[in-house]
C-alpha positions as CSV (number, residue, x, y, z in Angstrom):
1,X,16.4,22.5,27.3
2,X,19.1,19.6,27.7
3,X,18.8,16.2,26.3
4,X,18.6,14.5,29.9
5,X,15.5,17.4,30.5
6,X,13.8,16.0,27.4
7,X,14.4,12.3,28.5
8,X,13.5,12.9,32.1
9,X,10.3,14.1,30.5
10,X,9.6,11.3,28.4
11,X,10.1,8.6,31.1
12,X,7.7,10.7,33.1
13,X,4.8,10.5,30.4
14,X,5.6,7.0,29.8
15,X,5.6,6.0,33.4
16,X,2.2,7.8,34.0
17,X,0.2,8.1,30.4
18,X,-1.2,11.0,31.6
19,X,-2.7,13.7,28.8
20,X,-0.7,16.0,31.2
21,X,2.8,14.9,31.1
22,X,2.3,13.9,27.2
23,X,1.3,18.0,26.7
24,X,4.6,19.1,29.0
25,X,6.7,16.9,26.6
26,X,5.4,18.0,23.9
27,X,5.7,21.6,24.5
28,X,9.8,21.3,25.7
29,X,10.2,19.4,22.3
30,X,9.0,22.7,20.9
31,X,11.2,25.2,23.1
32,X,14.2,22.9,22.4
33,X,13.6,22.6,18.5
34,X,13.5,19.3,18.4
35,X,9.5,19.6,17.2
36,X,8.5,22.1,15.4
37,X,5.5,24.0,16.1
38,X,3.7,23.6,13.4
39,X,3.3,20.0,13.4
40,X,2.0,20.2,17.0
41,X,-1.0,22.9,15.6
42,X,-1.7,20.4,13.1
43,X,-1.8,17.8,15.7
44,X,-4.1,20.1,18.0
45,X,-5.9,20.4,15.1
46,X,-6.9,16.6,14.5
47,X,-7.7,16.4,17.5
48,X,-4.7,14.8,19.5
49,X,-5.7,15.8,23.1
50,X,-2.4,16.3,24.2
51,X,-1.5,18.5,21.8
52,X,-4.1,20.6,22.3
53,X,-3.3,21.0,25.9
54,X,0.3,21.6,25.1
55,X,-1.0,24.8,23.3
56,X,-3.1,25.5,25.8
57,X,-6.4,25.6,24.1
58,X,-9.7,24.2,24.7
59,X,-10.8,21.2,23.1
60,X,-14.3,22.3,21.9
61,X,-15.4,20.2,18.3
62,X,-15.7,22.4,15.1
63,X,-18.2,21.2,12.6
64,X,-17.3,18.2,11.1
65,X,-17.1,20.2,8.1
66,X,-15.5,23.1,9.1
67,X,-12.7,20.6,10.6
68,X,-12.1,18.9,7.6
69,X,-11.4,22.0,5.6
70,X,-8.8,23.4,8.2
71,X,-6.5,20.8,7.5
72,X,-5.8,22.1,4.2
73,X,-4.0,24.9,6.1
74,X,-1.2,22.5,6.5
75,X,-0.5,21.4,3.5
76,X,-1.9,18.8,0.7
77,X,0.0,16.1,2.1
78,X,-1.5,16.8,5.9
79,X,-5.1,16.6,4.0
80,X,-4.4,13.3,2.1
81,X,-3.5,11.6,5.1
82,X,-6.5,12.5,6.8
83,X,-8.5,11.3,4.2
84,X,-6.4,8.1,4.2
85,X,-7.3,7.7,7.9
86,X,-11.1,7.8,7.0
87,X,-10.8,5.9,4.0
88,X,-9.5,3.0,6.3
89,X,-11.8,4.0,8.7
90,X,-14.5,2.6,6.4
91,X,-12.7,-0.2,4.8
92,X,-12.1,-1.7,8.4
93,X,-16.2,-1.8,8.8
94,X,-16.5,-3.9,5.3
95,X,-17.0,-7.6,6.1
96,X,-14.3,-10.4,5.3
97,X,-12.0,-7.1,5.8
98,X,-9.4,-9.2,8.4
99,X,-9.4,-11.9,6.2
100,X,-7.4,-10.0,4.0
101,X,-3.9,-10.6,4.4
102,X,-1.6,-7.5,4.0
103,X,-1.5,-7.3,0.3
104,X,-5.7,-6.8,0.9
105,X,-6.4,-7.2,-2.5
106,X,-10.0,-8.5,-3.4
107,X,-11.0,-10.6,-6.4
108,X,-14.8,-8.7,-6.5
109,X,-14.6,-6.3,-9.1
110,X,-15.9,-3.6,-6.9
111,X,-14.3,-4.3,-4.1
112,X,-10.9,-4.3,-6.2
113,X,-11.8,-0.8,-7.5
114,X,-12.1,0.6,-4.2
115,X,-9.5,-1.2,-2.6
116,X,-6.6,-0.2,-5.0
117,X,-8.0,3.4,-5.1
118,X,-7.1,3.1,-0.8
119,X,-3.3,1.4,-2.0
120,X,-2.8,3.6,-5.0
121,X,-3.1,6.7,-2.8
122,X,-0.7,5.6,-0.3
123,X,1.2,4.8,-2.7
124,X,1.3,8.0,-4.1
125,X,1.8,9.9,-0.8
126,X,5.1,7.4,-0.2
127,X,6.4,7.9,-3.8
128,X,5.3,10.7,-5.8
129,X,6.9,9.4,-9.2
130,X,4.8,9.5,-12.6
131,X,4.3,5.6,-12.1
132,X,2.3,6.1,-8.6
133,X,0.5,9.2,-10.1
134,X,-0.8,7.5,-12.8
135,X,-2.0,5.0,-11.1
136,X,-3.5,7.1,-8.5
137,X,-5.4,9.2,-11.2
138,X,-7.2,5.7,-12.7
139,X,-7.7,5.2,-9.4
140,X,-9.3,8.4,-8.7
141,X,-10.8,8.8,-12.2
142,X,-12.7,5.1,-11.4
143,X,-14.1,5.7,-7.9
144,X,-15.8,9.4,-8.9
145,X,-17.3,7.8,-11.9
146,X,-18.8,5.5,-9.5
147,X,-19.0,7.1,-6.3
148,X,-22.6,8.4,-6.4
149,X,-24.2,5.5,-7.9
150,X,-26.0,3.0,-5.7
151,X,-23.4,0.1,-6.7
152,X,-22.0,1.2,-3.7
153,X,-22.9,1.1,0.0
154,X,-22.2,3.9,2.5
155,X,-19.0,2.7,4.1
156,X,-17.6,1.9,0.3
157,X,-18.6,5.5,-0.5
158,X,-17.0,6.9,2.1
159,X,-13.7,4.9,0.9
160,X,-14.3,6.1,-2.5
161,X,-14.7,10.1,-2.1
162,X,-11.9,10.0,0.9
163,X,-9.1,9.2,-1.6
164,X,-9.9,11.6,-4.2
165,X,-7.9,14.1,-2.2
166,X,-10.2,17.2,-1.9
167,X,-11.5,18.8,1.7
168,X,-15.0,18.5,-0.1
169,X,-14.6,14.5,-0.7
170,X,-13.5,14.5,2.8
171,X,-16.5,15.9,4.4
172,X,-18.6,13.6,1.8
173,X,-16.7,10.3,3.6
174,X,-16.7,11.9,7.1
175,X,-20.3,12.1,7.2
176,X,-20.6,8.2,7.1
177,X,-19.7,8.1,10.4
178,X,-20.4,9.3,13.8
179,X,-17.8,12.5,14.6
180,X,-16.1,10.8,17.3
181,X,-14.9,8.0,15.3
182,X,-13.8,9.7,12.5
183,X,-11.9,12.5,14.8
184,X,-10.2,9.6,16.6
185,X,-9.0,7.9,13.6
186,X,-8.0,11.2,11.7
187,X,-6.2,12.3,15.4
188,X,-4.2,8.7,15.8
189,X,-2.9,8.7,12.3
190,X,-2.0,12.5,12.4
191,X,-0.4,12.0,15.5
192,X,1.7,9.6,14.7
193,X,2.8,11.0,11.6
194,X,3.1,14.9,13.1
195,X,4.3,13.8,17.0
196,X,5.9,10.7,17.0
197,X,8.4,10.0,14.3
198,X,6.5,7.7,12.5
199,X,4.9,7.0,9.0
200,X,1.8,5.0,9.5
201,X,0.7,5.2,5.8
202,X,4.8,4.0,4.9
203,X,4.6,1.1,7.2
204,X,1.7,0.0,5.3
205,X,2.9,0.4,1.9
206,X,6.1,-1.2,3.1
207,X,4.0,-4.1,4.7
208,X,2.4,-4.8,1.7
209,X,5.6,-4.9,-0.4
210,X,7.1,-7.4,1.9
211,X,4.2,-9.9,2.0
212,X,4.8,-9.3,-2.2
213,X,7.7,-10.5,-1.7
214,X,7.1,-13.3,0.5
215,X,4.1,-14.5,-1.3
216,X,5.9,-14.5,-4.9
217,X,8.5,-16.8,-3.0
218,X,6.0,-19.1,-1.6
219,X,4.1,-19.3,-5.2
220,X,7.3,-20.1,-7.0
221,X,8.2,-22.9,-4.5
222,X,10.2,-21.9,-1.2
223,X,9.0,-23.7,1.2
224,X,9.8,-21.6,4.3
225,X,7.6,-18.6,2.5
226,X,4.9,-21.2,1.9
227,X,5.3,-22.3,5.7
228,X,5.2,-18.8,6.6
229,X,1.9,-18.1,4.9
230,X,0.6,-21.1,5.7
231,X,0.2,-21.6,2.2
232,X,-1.2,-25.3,1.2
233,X,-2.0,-24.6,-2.5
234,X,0.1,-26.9,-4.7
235,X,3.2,-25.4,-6.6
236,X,2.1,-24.8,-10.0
237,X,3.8,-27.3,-12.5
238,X,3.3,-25.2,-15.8
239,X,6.1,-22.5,-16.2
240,X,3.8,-20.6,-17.9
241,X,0.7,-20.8,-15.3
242,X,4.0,-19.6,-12.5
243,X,4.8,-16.7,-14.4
244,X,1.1,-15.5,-14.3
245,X,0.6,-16.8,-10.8
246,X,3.3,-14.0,-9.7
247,X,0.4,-11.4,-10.5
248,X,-2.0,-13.3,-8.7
249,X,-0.8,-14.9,-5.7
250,X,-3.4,-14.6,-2.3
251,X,-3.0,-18.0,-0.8
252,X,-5.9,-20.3,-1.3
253,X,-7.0,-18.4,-4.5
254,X,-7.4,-20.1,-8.4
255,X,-7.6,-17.8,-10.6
256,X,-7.6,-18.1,-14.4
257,X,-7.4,-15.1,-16.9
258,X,-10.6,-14.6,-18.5
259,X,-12.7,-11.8,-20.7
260,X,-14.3,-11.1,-17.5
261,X,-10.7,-10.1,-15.5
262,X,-10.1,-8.0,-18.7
263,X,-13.3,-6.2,-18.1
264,X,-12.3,-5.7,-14.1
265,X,-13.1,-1.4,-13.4
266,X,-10.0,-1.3,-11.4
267,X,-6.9,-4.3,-12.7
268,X,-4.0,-2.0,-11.8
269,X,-4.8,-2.8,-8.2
270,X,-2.0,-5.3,-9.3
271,X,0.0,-3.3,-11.5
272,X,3.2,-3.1,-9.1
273,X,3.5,-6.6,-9.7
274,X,4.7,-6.3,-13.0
275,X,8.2,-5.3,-11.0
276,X,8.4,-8.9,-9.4
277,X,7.8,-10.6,-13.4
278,X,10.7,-8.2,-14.7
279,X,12.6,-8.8,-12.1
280,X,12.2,-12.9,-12.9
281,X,13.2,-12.0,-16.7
282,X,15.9,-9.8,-16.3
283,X,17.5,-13.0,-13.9
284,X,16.3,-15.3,-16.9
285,X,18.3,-12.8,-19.6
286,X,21.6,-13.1,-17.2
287,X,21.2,-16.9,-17.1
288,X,21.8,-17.4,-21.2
289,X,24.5,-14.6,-22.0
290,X,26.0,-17.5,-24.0
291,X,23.3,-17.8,-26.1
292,X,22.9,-14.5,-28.4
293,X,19.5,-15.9,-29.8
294,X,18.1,-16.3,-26.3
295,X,20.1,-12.8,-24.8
296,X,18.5,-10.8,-27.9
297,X,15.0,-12.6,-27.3
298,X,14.1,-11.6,-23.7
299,X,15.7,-8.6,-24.3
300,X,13.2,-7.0,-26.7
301,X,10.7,-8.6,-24.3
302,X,11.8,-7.0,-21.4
303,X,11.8,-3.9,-23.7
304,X,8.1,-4.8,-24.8
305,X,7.5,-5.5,-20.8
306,X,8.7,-1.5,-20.6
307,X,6.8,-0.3,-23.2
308,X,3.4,-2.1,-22.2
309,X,0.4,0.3,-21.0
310,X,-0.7,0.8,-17.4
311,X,-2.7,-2.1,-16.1
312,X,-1.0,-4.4,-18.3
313,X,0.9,-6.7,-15.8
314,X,-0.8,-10.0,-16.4
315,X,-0.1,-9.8,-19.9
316,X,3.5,-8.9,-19.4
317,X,3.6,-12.0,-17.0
318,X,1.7,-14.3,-19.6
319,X,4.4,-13.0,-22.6
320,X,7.7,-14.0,-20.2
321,X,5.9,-17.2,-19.7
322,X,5.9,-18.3,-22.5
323,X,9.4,-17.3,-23.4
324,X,10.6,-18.7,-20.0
325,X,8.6,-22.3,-21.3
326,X,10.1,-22.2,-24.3
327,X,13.2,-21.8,-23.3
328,X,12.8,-24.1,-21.0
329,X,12.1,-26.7,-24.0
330,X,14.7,-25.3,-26.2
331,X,17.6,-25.4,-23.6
332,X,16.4,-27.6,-20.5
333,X,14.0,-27.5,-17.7
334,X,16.7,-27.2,-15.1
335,X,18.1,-24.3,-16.1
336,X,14.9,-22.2,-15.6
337,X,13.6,-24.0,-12.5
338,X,17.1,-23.0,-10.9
339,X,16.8,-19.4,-11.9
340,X,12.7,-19.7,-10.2
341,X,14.7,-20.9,-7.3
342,X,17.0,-18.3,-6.9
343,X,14.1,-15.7,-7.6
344,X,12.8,-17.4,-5.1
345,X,15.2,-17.8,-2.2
346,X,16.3,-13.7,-3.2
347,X,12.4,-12.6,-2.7
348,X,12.5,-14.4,0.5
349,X,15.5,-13.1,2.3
350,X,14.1,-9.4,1.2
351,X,10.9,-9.6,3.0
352,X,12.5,-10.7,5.9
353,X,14.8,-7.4,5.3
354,X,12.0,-5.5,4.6
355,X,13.0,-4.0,1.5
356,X,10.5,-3.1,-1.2
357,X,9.2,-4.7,-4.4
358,X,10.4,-2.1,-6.9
């Protein structure tokens, strides 16, 4: 089928919406290789009511069960994003939930727990380096150590057993809800994903690594970030206190470190921001290449940053803060509040790009 056949077919299902046209498109894509045919089963599979015309089945429900288990037919990757889609099925019915901002980090300690184990796993399914499975595994190893205790209510269950990636945890989430919902969540995100040339769980990950990004620029001082955010909290004074604010920056939060943060079942919910404070040093270490005291100094603590466990990203902030105050002492104020600046301005003009946080 011709490119102008294809297009002719499109505007068609666009003009009219109809289940009908959609399933006519859908099966030319196929003919014409431009969709292969197994992502349209899968898609028939979740659900998607086009694609199950397009193959010209009958839409009749499977047991919620039995419908879970079949996606691991397609692939571990097709199963992990449908238990994504449940996961955040349940984390949209917790309350304060769209007060989060995109970041959706929480400062509850079980809330935190089950929140990163949600990021960490989308995380994972966007970059599957030894970084994001680590993280994932904590994650993972957290939420089942928890997970059938009564700490936690249904909906935060359902959260926790949907991103341990395993048909069974999926049927354990799935049954928090009524069938329909969770078929229409699992059949939109698949559909997406499958149909339609997009990465719902990348545009997330990518969403939160720009508001990172923007929310470390409005913490160190831009004001157009801060205007942005609407951000109203004052700039912190201390260079110390903005080296550790970069690992905690929600607008309108205080936070202090304390024996109870150390005790926290989940802190590597903020473990990627250990990128943003390495990234400040490393602009810190290029700012005194005349001074070989100073070069060697942050260089073994960029080294010791490195070398630091998993979870350890507030104390890799809290050691470049001090060196970054002390310096500041030893050499001048000015040259580290221009190098915050530039941090600053960079981290900006990213998130409006939309590239990552490392």
């Amino acid at each position: 089928m011709s490119d102008a056949a294809l297009r002719e077919l499109e505007q068609a299902w666009r003009r009219s919406g109809s289940v009908e046209d959609e399933a006519q498109l859908l099966a030319a894509r196929v003919r014409s290789g431009d969709l292969e045919e197994e992502r349209l089963r899968l898609a028939a599979h979740a659900g998607y009511p086009a694609a199950v015309r397009a193959l010209g089945e009958s839409c009749h429900e499977r047991p919620l069960a039995e419908w879970l288990d079949g996606f691991a037919a397609f692939g571990e990757e097709a199963l992990s994003r449908a238990s994504i889609a449940i996961a955040r099925l349940a984390w949209s019915r917790w309350p304060g939930f769209s007060k989060h901002p995109p970041l959706e980090l929480s400062y509850n300690p079980i809330d935190t727990m089950v929140e990163g184990a949600v990021v960490t796993a989308e995380d994972y399914l966007c970059e599957a380096s030894a970084e994001s499975l680590a993280l994932h595994t904590e994650a993972g190893q957290q939420v089942a150590s928890y997970a059938e205790t009564p700490l936690l209510s249904s909906y935060e269950r359902a959260v926790a057993l949907a991103t341990l990636r395993g048909a069974e945890q999926a049927r354990g989430a799935g049954e928090a809800f009524e069938r329909a919902e969770v078929r229409e969540a699992v059949a939109t995100e698949i559909a997406l994903w499958a149909l339609m040339g997009r990465d719902p769980v990348r545009e997330r990950v990518e969403e939160r690594q720009r508001w990172k990004l923007l929310a470390v620029a409005a913490h160190l001082g831009h004001q157009e970030a801060r205007r942005r955010l609407e951000w109203q909290g004052p700039i912190e004074a201390d260079i110390r206190d903005r080296f550790s604010g970069i690992v905690f920056v929600e607008p309108d939060q205080t936070w202090q470190c304390s024996d109870w943060f150390a005790g926290l079942p989940y802190p590597m919910v903020v473990e990627k921001y250990r990128h943003l404070v390495v990234e400040v040093g490393e602009r810190l270490l290029a700012a005194v290449q005349g001074s070989a005291r100073w070069t060697a100094r942050l260089e073994r603590a960029l080294e010791d940053a490195a070398d630091r466990e998993l979870g350890a990203a507030f104390a890799v902030a809290a050691d470049l803060g001090d060196d970054a105050a002390t310096l500041a002492e030893e050499v001048g104020g000015d040259l580290v509040e221009r190098v915050l600046a530039e941090v600053a301005q960079d981290f900006f003009h990213r998130a409006l790009e939309g590239q990552g946080a490392g």
